[in-house]
VMD Tcl script that draws the C-alpha trace (Angstrom):
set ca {
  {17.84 -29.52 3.06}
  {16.68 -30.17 -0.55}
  {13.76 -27.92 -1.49}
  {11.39 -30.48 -1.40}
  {11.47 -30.62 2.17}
  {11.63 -26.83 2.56}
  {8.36 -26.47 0.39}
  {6.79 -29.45 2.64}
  {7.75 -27.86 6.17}
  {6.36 -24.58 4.44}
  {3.12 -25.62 3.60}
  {2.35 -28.49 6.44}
  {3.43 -26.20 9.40}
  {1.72 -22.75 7.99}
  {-1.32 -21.68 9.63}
  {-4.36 -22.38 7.48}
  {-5.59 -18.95 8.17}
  {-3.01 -17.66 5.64}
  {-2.69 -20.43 3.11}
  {-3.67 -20.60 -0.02}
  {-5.26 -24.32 -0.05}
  {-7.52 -22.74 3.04}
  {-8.94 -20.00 0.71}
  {-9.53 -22.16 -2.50}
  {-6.59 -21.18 -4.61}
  {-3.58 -23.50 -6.01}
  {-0.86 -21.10 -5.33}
  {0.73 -20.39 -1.84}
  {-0.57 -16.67 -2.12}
  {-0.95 -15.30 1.22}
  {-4.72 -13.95 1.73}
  {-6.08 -13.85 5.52}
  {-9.28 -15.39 6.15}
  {-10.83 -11.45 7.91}
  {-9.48 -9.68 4.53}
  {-13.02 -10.50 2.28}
  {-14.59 -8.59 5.67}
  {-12.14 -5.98 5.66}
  {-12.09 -5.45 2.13}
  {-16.07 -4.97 2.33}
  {-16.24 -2.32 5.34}
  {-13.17 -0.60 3.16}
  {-15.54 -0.52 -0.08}
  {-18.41 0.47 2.23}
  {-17.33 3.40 3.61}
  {-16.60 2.00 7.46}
  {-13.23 1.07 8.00}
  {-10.63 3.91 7.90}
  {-7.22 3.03 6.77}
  {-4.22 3.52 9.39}
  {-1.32 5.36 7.90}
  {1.60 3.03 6.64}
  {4.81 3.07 8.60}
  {8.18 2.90 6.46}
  {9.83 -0.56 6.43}
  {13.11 -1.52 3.91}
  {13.54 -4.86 3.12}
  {16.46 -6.75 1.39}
  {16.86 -9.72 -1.06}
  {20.17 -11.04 0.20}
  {21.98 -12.47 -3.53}
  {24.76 -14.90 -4.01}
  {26.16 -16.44 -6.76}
  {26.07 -20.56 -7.16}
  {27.09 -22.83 -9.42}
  {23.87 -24.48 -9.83}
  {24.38 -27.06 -7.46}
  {23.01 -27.81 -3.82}
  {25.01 -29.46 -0.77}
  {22.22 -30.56 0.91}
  {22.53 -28.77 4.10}
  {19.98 -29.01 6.99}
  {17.71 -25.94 7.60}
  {19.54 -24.32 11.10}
  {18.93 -22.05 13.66}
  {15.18 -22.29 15.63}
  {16.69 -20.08 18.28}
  {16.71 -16.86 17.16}
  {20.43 -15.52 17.89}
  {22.63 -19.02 17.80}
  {24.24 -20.45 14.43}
  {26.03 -24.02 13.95}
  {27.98 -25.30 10.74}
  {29.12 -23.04 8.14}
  {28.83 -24.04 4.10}
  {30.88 -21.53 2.80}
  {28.02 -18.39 2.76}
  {25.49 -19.77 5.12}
  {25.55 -20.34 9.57}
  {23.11 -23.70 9.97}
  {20.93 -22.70 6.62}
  {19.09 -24.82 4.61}
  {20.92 -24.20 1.08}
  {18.84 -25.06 -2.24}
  {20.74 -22.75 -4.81}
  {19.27 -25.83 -7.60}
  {18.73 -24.11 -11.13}
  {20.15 -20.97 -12.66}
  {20.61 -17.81 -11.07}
  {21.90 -16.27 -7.74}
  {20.61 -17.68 -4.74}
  {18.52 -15.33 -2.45}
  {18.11 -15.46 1.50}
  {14.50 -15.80 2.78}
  {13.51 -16.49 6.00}
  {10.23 -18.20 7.07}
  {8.16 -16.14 9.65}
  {7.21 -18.14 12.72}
  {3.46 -19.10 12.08}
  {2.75 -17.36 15.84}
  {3.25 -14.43 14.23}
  {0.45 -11.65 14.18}
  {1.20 -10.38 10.70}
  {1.76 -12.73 7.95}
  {2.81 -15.73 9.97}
  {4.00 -18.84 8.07}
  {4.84 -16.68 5.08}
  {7.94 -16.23 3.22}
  {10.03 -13.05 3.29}
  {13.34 -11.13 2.93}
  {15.62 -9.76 6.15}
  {13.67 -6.15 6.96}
  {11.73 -3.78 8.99}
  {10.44 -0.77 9.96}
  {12.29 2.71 10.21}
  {13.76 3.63 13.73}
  {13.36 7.05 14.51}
  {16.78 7.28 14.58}
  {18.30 6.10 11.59}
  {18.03 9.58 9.99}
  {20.28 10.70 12.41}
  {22.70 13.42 10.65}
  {26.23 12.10 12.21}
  {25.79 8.67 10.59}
  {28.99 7.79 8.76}
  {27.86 7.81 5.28}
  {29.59 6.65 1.32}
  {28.04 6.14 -1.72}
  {25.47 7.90 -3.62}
  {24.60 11.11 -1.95}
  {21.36 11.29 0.33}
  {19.81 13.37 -2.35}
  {20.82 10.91 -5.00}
  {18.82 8.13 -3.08}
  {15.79 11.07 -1.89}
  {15.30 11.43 -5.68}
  {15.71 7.45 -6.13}
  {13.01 6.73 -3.59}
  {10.32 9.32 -3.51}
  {10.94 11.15 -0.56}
  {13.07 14.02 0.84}
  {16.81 13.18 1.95}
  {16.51 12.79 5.66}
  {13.37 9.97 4.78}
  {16.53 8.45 1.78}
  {18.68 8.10 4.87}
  {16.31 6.76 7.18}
  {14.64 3.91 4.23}
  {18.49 3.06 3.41}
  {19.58 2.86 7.11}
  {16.98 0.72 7.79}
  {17.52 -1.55 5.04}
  {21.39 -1.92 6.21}
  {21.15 -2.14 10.32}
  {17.63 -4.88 9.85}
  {19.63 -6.98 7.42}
  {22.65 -6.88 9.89}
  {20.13 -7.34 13.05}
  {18.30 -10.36 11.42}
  {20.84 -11.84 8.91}
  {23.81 -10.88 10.57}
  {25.49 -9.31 7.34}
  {26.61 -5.99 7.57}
  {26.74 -3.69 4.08}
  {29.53 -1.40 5.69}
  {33.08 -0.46 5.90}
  {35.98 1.21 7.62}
  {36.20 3.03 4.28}
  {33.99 3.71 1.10}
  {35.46 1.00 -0.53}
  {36.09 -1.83 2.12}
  {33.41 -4.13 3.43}
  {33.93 -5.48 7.09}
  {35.01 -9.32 7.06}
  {33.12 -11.85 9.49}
  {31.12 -10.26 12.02}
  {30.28 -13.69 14.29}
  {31.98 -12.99 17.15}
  {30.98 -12.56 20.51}
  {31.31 -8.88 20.28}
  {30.00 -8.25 16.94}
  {26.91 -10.46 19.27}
  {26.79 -7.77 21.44}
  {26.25 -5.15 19.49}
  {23.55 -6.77 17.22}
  {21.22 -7.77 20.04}
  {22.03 -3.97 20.97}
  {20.72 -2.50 18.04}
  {17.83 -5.17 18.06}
  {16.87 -3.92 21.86}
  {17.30 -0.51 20.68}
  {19.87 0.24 23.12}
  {22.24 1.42 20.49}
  {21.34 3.41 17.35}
  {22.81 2.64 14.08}
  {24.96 5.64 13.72}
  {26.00 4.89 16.77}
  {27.05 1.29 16.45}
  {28.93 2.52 12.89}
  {30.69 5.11 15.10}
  {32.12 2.74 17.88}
  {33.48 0.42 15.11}
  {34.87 3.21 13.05}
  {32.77 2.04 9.93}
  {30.28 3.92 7.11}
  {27.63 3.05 5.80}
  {28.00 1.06 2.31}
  {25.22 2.59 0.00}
  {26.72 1.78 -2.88}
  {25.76 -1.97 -2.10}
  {22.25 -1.20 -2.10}
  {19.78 -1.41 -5.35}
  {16.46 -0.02 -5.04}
  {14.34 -2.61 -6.69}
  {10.77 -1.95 -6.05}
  {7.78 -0.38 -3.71}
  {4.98 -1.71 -2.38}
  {2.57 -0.59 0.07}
  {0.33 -3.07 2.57}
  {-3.27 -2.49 1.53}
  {-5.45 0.18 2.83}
  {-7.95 -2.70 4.62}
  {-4.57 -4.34 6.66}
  {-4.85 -3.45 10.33}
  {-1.10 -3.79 9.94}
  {0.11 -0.99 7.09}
  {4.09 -0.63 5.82}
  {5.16 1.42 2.89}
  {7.73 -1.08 1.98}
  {10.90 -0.41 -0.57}
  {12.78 -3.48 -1.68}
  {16.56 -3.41 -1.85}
  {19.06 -5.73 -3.64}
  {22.29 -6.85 -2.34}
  {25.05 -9.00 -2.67}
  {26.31 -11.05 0.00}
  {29.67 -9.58 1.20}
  {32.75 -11.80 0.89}
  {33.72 -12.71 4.00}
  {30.49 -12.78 5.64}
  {27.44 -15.39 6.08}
  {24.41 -15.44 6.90}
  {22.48 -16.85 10.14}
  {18.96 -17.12 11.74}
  {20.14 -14.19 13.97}
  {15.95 -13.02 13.67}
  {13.87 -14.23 16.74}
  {10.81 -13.53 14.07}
  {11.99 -16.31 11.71}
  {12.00 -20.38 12.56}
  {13.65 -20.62 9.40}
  {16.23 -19.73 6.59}
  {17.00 -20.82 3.56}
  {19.25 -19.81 0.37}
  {16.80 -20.95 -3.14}
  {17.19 -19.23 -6.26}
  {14.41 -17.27 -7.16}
  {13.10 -19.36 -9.98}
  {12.80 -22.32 -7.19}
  {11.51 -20.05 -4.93}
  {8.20 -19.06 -7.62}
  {8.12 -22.58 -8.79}
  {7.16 -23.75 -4.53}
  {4.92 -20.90 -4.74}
  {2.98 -21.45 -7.54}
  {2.60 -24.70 -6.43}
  {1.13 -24.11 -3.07}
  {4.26 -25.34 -1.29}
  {6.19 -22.14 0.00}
  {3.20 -19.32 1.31}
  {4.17 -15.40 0.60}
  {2.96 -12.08 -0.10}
  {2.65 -10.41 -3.16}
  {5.18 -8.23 -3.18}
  {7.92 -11.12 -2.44}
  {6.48 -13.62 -4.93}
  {6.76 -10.56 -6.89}
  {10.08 -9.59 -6.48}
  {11.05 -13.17 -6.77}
  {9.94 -13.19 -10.46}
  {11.38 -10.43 -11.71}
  {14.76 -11.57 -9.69}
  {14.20 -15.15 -11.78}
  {15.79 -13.46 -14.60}
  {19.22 -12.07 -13.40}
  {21.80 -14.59 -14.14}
  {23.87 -13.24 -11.42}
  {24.06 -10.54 -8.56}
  {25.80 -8.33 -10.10}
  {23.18 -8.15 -13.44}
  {20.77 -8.14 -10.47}
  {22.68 -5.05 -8.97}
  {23.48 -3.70 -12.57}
  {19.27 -4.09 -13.45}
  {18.45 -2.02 -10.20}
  {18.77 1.38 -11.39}
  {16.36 1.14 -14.00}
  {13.24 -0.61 -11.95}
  {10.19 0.97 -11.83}
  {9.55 2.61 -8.15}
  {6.62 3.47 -8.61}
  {4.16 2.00 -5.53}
  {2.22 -0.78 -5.92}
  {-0.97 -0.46 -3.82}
  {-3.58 -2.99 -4.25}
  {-6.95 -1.53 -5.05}
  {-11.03 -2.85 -4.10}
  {-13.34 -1.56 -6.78}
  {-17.13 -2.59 -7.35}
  {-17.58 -4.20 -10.08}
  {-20.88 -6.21 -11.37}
  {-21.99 -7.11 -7.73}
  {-18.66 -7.85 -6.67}
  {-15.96 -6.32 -5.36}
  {-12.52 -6.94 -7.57}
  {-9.27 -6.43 -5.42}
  {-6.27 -6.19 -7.59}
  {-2.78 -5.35 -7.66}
  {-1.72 -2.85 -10.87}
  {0.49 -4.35 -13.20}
  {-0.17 -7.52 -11.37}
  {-2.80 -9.54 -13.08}
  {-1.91 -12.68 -10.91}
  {-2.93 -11.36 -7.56}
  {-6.57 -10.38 -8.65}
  {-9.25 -11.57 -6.18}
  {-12.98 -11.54 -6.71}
  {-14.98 -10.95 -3.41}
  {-18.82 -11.28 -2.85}
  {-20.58 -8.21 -1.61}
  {-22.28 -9.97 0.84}
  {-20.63 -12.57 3.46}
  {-23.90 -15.14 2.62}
  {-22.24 -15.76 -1.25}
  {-19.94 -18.77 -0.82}
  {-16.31 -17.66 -2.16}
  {-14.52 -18.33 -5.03}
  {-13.18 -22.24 -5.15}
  {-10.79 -21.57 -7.68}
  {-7.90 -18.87 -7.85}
  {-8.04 -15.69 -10.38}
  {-5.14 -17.13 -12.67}
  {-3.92 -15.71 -15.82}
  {-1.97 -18.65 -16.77}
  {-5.41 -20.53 -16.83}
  {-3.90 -23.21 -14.41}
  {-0.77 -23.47 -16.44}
  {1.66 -22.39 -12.91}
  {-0.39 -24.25 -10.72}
}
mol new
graphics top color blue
foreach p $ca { graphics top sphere $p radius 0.5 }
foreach p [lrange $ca 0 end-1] q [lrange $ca 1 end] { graphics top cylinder $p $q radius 0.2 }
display resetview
């Protein structure tokens, strides 16, 4: 599928709730239609946040040559996968323009929470991925606690997470029979098996690792940023963002029954369907997407990780001059300006640095 068509499906098929054409703005920023009522009773005093659960995404990279084979977008079913173009199972592939492509699936647009939008392979901690016997190699757990902000058994837990959701949605597995061998193709019917095991819960990761005699690969992870959902979301994930290069040997599928959707695009593709209303996401992956824009391949993408700031990013709703002014530190582009009072008509034009220039 050439992106043109992805950015079309994107934008004609997303709910309006969520789009950015439905709230006034150019870009495909994601900004639910009950947030300006949220944000008030936040600002007010009357809504109490929920605590954030933890959730590890990954931005799946490959290496292209700048071209595109004009695949068909694949798999609406959730677990099957047709076709194979040499990285991908039945994917739309639009690695166009310079730059490692990265995997994004789109969430189906039934979906409670950000629906329509965007986003990376990911999810939210099990309880059990800090489990102790976990066959581990890599940079020690207190290596990755100091890394991520949190004591070792959370490291284990955040980098679990980001390994078993990108095998249980994208059907790549970052692990090995040793600490420096990566399993080959995992699409058979007994790789299956165990997948929609681990997504029923029926297994636990350390578990699965243990029957197939493999460790966990965390030297193939890059910690790349943090961002936590807003304190006015009913829904609330403190989110890290991993890096990772696609494994030789191994594609990718729509293995997710939360996606109707995948595609490989190149980051800079990717921003440029964004800021043009076309492809709808959330901050932190339009985010992510820009600084990914300027690694010229996965490994500078792997090599840049180390040195990201991990600080979280946690948008904040201020008063200011009879409004309220929600904004995203150390990202100017996100800014929103909400009246105090649902009788003010809002804004009809988006809070843009650029003055229009992306739009």
């Amino acid at each position: 599928m050439a992106s043109g068509q992805a950015s079309g499906q994107a934008s004609g098929q997303a709910n309006d709730q969520v789009s950015g054409h439905a709230n006034g703005q150019a870009n495909g920023q994601w900004y639910p239609r009950e947030w300006p009522d949220r944000i008030r009773a936040l600002t007010a005093g009357t809504l109490t946040p929920v605590t954030p659960k933890r959730a590890a995404t990954v931005m799946l990279l490959k290496d292209t040559d700048g071209g595109t084979d004009g695949g068909t977008d694949g798999g609406t079913d959730g677990g099957t996968d047709g076709g194979t173009d040499g990285g991908t199972h039945g994917e739309a592939d639009t690695g166009a323009g310079p730059g490692p492509a990265v995997h994004m699936l789109r969430r189906r647009t039934s979906m409670a929470f950000a629906g329509g939008a965007y986003a990376y392979p990911g999810g939210g901690v099990d309880p059990r991925d800090d489990d102790r016997d976990i066959g581990w190699a890599g940079p020690t757990r207190a290596w990755w606690a100091d890394r991520l902000g949190v004591d070792e058994a959370g490291a284990q837990a955040i980098v679990c997470a980001a390994v078993r959701e990108t095998y249980e949605e994208a059907g790549v597995l970052l692990a090995g029979p040793t600490g420096d061998s990566v399993v080959g193709d995992t699409t058979g019917a007994g790789w299956e098996r165990d997948r929609a095991a681990l997504v029923g819960r029926e297994l636990s990761f350390a578990e699965f690792l243990d029957r197939r005699g493999l460790v966990l690969r965390s030297d193939l992870l890059g910690a790349w940023a943090r961002w936590i959902t807003p304190e006015f979301e009913s829904r609330r994930y403190d989110t890290w963002f991993f890096v990772a290069a696609l494994p030789e040997g191994q594609r990718t599928r729509n293995a997710s029954t939360e996606a109707d959707r995948t595609v490989w695009i190149t980051p800079a593709e990717a921003a440029a369907g964004y800021d043009r209303g076309e492809l709808l996401m959330m901050p932190p992956t339009i985010a992510t997407l820009r600084g990914l824009a300027a690694c010229g391949t996965a490994a500078e993408a792997l090599a840049s990780a180390p040195s990201r700031d991990m600080t979280p990013v946690l948008a904040e709703a201020r008063l200011v001059g009879g409004e309220i002014v929600l904004s995203w530190p150390g990202h100017d582009e996100f800014t929103r300006h909400v009246p105090t009072s649902t009788a003010q008509p809002p804004p009809t034009t988006p809070s843009d640095p650029t003055g229009g220039a992306l739009a």
